[in-house]
ZAMI-542802 format. One record per residue: residue number from 0; chain; x, y, z of N, C-alpha, C in turn. Coordinates in nm, 2 decimals, padded with zeros to 4 digits. Example, Ala and Ser with C-alpha at 12.3 -4.5 7.8 and 13.67 -1.06 7.14 Angstrom:
BEGIN
pos 0 unit A n.u 01.32 n.v -00.57 n.w 00.78 ca.u 01.23 ca.v -00.45 ca.w 00.78 c.u 01.32 c.v -00.33 c.w 00.78
pos 1 unit A n.u 01.28 n.v -00.22 n.w 00.71 ca.u 01.37 ca.v -00.11 ca.w 00.71 c.u 01.29 c.v 00.00 c.w 00.79
This chain:
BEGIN
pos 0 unit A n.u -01.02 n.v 01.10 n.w -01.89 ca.u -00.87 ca.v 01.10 ca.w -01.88 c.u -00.82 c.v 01.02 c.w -01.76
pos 1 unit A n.u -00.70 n.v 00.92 n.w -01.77 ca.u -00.69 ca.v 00.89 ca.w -01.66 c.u -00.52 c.v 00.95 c.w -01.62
pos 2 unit A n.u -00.59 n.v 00.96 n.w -01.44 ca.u -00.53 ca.v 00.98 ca.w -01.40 c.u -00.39 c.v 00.96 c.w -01.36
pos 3 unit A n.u -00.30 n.v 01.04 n.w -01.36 ca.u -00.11 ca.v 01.00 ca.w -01.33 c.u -00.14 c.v 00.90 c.w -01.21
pos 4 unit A n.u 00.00 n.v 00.85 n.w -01.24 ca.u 00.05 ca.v 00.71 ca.w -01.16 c.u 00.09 c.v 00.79 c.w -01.05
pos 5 unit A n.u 00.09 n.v 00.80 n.w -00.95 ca.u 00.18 ca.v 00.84 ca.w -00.84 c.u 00.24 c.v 00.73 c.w -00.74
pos 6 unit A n.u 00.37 n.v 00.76 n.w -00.71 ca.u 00.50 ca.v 00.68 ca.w -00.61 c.u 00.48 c.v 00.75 c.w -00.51
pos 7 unit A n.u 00.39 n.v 00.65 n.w -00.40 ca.u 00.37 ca.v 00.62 ca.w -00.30 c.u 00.48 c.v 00.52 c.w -00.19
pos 8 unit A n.u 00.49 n.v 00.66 n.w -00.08 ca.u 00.59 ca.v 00.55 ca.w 00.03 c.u 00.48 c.v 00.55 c.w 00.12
pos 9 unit A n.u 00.44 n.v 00.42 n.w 00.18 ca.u 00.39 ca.v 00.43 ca.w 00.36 c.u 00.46 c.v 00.32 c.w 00.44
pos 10 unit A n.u 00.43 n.v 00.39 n.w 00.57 ca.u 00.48 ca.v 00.35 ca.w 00.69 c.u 00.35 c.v 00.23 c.w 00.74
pos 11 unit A n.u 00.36 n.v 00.12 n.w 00.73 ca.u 00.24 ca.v 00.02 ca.w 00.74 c.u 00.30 c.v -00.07 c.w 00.86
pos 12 unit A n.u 00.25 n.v 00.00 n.w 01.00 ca.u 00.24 ca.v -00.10 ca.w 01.09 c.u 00.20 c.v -00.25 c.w 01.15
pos 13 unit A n.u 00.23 n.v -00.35 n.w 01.20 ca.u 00.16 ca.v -00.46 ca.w 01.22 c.u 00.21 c.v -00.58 c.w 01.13
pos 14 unit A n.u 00.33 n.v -00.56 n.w 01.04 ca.u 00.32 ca.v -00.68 ca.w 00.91 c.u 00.46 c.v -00.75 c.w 01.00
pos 15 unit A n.u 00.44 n.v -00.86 n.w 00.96 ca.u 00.50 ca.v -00.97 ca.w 01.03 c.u 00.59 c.v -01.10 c.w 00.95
pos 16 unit A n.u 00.49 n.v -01.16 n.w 00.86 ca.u 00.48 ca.v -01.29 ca.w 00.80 c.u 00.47 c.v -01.20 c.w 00.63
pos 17 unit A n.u 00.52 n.v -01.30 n.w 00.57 ca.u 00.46 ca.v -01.35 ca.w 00.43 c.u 00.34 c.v -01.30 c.w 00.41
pos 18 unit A n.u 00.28 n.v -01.40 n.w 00.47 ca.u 00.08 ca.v -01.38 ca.w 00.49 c.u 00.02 c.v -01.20 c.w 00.51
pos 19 unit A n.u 00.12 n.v -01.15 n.w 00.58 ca.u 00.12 ca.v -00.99 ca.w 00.59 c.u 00.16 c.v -00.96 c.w 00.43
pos 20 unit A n.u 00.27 n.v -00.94 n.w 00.41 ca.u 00.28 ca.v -00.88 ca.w 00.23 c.u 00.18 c.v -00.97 c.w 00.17
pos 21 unit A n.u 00.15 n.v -01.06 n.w 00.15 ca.u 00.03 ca.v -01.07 ca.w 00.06 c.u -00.11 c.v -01.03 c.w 00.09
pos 22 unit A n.u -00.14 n.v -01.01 n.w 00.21 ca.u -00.25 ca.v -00.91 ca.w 00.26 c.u -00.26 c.v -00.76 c.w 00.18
pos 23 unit A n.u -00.15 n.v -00.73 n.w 00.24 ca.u -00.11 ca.v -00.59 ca.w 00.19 c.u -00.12 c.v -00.54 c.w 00.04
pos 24 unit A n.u -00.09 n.v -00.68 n.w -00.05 ca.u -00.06 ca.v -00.63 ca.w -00.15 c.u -00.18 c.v -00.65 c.w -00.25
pos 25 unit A n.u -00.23 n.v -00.73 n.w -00.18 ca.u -00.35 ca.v -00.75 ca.w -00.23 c.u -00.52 c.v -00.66 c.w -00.22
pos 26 unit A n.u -00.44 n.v -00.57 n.w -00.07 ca.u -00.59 ca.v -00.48 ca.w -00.07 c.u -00.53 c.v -00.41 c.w -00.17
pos 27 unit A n.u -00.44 n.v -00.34 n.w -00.17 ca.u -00.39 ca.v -00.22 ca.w -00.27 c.u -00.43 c.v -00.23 c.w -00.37
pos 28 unit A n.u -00.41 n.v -00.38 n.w -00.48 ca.u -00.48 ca.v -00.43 ca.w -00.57 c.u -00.63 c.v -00.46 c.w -00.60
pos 29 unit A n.u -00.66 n.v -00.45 n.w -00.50 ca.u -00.86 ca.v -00.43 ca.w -00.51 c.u -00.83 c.v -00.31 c.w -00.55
pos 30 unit A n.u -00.81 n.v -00.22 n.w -00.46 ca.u -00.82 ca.v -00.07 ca.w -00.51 c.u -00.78 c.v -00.02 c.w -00.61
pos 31 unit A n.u -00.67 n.v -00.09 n.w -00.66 ca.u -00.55 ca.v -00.02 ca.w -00.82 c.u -00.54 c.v -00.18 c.w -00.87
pos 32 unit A n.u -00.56 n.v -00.22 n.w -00.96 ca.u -00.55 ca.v -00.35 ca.w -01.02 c.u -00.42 c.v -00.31 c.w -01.10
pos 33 unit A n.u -00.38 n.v -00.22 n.w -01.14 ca.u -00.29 ca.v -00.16 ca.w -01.24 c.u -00.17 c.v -00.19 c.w -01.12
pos 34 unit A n.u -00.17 n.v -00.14 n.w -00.97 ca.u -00.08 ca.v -00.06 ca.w -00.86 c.u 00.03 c.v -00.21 c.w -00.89
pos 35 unit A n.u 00.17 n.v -00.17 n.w -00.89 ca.u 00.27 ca.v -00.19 ca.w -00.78 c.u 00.28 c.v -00.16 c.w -00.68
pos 36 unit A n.u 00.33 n.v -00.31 n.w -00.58 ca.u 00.35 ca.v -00.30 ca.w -00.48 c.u 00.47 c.v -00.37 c.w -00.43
pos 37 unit A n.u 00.54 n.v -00.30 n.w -00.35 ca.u 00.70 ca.v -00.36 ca.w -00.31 c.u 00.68 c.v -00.32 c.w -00.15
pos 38 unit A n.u 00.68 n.v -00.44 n.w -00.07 ca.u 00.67 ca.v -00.45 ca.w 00.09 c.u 00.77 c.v -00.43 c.w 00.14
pos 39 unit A n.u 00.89 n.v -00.36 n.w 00.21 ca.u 00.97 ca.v -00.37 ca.w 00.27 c.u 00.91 c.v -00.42 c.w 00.40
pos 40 unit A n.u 00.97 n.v -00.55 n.w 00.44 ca.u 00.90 ca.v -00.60 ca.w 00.55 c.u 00.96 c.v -00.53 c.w 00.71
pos 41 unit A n.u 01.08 n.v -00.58 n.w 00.67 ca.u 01.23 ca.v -00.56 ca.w 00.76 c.u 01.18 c.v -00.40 c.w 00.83
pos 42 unit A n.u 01.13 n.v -00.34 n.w 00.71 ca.u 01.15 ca.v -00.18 ca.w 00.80 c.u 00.98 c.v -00.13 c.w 00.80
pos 43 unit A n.u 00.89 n.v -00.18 n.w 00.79 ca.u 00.73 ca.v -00.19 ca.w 00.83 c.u 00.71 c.v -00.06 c.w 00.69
pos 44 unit A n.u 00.79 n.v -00.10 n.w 00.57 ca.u 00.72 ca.v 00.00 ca.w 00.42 c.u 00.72 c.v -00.05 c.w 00.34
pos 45 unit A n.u 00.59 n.v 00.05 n.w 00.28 ca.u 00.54 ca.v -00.05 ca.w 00.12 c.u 00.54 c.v 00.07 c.w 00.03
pos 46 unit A n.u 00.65 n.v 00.02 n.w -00.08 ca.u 00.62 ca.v 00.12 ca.w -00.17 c.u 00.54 c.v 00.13 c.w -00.27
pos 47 unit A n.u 00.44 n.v 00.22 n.w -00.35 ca.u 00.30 ca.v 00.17 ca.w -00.40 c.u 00.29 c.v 00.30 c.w -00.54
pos 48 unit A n.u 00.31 n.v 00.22 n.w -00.68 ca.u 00.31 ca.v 00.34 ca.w -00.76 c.u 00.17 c.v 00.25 c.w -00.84
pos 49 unit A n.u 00.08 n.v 00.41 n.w -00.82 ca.u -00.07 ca.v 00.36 ca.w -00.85 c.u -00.17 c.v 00.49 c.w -00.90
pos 50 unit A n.u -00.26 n.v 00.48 n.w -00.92 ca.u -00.35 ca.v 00.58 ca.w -01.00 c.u -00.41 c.v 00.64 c.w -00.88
pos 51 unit A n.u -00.48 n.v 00.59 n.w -00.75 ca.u -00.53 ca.v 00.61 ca.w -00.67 c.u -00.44 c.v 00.73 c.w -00.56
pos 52 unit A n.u -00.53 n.v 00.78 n.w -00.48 ca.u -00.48 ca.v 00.85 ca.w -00.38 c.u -00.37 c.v 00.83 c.w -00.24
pos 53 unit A n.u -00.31 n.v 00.91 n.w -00.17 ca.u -00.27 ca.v 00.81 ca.w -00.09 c.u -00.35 c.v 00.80 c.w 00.06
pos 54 unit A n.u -00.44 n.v 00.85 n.w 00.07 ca.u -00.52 ca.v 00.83 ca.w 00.16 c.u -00.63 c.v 00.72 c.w 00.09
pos 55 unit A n.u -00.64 n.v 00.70 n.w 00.02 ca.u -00.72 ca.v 00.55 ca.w -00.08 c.u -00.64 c.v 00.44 c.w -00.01
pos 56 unit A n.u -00.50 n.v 00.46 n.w -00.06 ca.u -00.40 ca.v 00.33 ca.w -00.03 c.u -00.39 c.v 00.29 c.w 00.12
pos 57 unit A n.u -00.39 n.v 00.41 n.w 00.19 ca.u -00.38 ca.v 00.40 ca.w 00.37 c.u -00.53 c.v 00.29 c.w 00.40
pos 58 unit A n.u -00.66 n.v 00.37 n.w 00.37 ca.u -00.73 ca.v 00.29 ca.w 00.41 c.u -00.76 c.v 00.14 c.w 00.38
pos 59 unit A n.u -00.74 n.v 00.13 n.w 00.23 ca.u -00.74 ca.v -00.02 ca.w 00.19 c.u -00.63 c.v -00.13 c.w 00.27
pos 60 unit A n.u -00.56 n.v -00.04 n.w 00.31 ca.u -00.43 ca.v -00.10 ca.w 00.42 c.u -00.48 c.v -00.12 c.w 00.56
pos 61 unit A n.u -00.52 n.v -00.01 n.w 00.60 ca.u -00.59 ca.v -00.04 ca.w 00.73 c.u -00.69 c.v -00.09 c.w 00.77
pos 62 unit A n.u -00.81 n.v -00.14 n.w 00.59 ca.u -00.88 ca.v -00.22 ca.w 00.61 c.u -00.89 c.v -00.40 c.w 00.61
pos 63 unit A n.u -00.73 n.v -00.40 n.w 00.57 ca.u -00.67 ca.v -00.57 ca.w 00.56 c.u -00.65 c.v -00.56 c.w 00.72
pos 64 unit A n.u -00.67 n.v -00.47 n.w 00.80 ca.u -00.61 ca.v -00.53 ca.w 00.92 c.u -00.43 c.v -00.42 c.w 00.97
pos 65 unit A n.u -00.42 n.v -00.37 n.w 00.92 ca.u -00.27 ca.v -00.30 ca.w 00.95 c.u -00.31 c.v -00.16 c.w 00.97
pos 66 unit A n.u -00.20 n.v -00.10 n.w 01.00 ca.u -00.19 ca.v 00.06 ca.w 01.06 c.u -00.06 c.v 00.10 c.w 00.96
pos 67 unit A n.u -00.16 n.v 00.23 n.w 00.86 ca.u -00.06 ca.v 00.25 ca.w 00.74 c.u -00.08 c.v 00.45 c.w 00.75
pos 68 unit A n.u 00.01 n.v 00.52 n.w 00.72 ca.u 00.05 ca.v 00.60 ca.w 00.69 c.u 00.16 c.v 00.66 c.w 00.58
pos 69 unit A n.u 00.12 n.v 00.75 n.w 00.56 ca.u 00.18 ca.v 00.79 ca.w 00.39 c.u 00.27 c.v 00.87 c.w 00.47
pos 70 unit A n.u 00.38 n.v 00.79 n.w 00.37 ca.u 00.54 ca.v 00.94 ca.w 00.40 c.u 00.56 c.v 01.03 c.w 00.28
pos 71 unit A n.u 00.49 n.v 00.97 n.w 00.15 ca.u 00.52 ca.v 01.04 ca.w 00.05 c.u 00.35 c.v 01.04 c.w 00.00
pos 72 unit A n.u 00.31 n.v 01.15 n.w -00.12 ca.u 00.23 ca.v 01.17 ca.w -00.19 c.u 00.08 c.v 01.21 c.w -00.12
């Protein structure tokens, strides 16, 4: 069975550039090929509705290089 989609908010420190949201959105997508990803750059969040956990999404975040924490899920 697969598992529910969950809407994910985190707090993802360090993004700066362009080059940042496509980092970003791109580990998430290794992890969730299915995941949406919407970067709010301006305010350092990315909002992420995906199958995966949100301690999954943190670390694939923090393994592009950024400092991420979940506000939601």
């Amino acid at each position: 069975m697969e598992e529910p989609r969950k809407d994910l908010l985190m707090q993802v420190e360090g993004m700066t550039c362009q080059g940042c949201v496509n980092s970003v959105t791109k580990a998430v997508q290794r992890l969730d090929p299915s995941a949406t990803v919407e970067v709010d750059l301006e305010h350092g969040r990315v909002h992420v509705v995906t199958q995966a956990q949100s301690v999954e999404v943190a670390r694939a975040i923090d393994a592009a290089g950024f400092e991420a924490t979940a506000m939601t899920g």
